[in-house]
C-alpha positions, 0 to 999 in steps of 0.5 A: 809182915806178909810171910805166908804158907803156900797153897797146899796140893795133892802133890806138894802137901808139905807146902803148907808150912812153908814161909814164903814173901812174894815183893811188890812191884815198888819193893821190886823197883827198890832192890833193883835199884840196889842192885845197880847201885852195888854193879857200879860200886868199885871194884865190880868183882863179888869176892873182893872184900871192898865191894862184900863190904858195900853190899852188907851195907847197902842189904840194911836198905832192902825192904822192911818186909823183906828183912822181916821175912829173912829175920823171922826164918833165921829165928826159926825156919818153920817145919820145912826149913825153907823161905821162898822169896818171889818178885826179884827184878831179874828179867829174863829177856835181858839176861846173857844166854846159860853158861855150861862151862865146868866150875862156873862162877858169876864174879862180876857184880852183875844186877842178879849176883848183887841180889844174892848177895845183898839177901844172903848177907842179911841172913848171916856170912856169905862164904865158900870154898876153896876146893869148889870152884875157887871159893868164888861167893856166887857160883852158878847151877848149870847143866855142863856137857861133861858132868851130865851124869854126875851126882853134882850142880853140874849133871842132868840126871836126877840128883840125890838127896843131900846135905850140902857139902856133908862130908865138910866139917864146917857146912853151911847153915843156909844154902841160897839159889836164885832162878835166872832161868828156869828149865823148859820142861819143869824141874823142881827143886826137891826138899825134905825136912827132917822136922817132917820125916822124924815121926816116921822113923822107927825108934831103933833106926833113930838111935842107930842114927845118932850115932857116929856109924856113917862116914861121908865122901867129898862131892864131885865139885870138890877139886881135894878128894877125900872123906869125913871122919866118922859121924852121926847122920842125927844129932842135937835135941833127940826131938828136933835134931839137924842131919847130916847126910848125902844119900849118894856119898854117905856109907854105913860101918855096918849092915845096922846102919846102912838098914837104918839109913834105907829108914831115913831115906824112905821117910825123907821121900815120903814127905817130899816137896818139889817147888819149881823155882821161876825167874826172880824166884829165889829160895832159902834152905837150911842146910841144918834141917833140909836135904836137897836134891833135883829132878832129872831133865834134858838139856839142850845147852843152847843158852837156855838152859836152866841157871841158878846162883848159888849162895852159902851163909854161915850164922857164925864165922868165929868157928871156922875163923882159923880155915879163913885164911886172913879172915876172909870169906873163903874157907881152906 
């Protein structure tokens, strides 16, 4: 199975654990055709549940390295928590120009939303959520006019680190993004795996950490307001615990916790990874292990601009069967 760490640099030293698959061109000319197959598949639409269906049938056709690739990071996600896939059939020449419109979603089943979809789908459940864009499944990453300076998938500005949807109770295991079209000037995705920074935390800071001290708002790309009830930011094994934190929205009870979320943040940074994602690139991270957040970058909003899809997977739906309403794929 070719699944190999990328080069290591002065400046993106925690590359070296990362798993990463780069596609041939004959595996690149099978997804394509995939991709096709599924954009003809009645009724055309990602969310309905007919064409989910055909396209979790259709991902058992995705090349073996590949489905090795995706099987081995589900089993364990390395010390990054990060799979990157490159190689993917989307052209840049052929796509439509960037949206930037508020809440944009791609619900048409399209060459590159098909790809998300049938990658994403072989690594658990795909599901949304109801008070974020719809609960449409494949929800693009675009610059938008109005949510400029935003601490959301909307805004320009440099975007904190976070959990994805921290504050939810039923967050997703994987957060997928597939580059369409990358940003002129270079903007990575930043990362930081808890597995890396742990070693750095003072034990005091640890055990204030897992504690239930810290509460969480509800991001901008929610439509309900709202907060979590208190949690802890660390919990699981003490040696290889998950996090659960957005450094923009999460507060602390008392000044102990808020020092001890300052520790956190200094090691998250100190061990921090930039990939720029390119067309046909796409990345995997789990949701359990990573925080994510984004360089600052100015866009033009021409039809250039940076856009990615985004996918989330959860490995067990059985435990937020009674938020999918008819056991769909949309949480409530």
């Amino acid at each position: 199975m070719d699944v190999t760490a990328g080069p290591a640099t002065e400046t993106d030293a925690p590359a070296r654990d990362r798993m990463r698959i780069g596609l041939t061109p004959q595996e690149a000319t099978g997804i394509a055709a995939l991709a096709e197959r599924l954009s003809r598949t009645e009724p055309g639409a990602v969310d309905h549940p007919d064409w989910i269906a055909a396209a979790r049938t259709a991902s058992c056709e995705l090349p073996v390295r590949l489905l090795q690739a995706v099987r081995a990071y589900r089993n364990d996600p390395g010390a990054d928590g990060l799979l990157l896939i490159s190689g993917l059939p989307i052209s840049g020449e052929t796509l439509p120009p960037t949206p930037n419109a508020p809440g944009s979603v791609e619900p048409a089943a399209t060459g590159p939303a098909a790809i998300a979809m049938l990658i994403g789908i072989q690594l658990g459940e795909i599901i949304a959520y109801r008070d974020e864009k719809g609960g449409a499944l494949v929800q693009n990453v675009v610059p938008v006019p109005a949510l400029e300076s935003s601490q959301s998938n909307g805004g320009s500005v440099s975007l904190e680190f976070h959990t994805e949807n921290a504050f939810h109770p039923n967050r997703p295991d994987y957060v997928g993004l597939l580059c369409l079209r990358p940003a002129r000037e270079g903007v990575g995705t930043h990362i930081a795996s808890i597995r890396r920074a742990l070693p750095l935390l003072a034990e005091r800071d640890i055990a204030v950490l897992r504690e239930p001290r810290f509460m969480t708002a509800a991001p901008p790309s929610f439509n309900s307001l709202g907060c979590s009830s208190l949690h802890p930011v660390l919990s699981g094994d003490p040696g290889d615990p998950d996090i659960r934190v957005d450094f923009h929205a999460t507060s602390a009870r008392d000044e102990e916790g808020a020092r001890a979320l300052e520790g956190l943040r200094s090691a998250l940074e100190s061990v921090r990874s930039a990939p720029e994602l390119g067309t046909g690139e796409m990345a995997f991270l789990d949701n359990r292990l990573v925080v994510h957040g984004r360089g600052a970058f100015t866009p033009r909003y021409d039809g250039s601009d940076r856009w990615l899809h985004r996918v989330f997977v959860h490995l067990d739906n059985r435990r937020n069967r009674d938020r999918r309403s008819g056991g769909g794929a949309v949480l409530v």
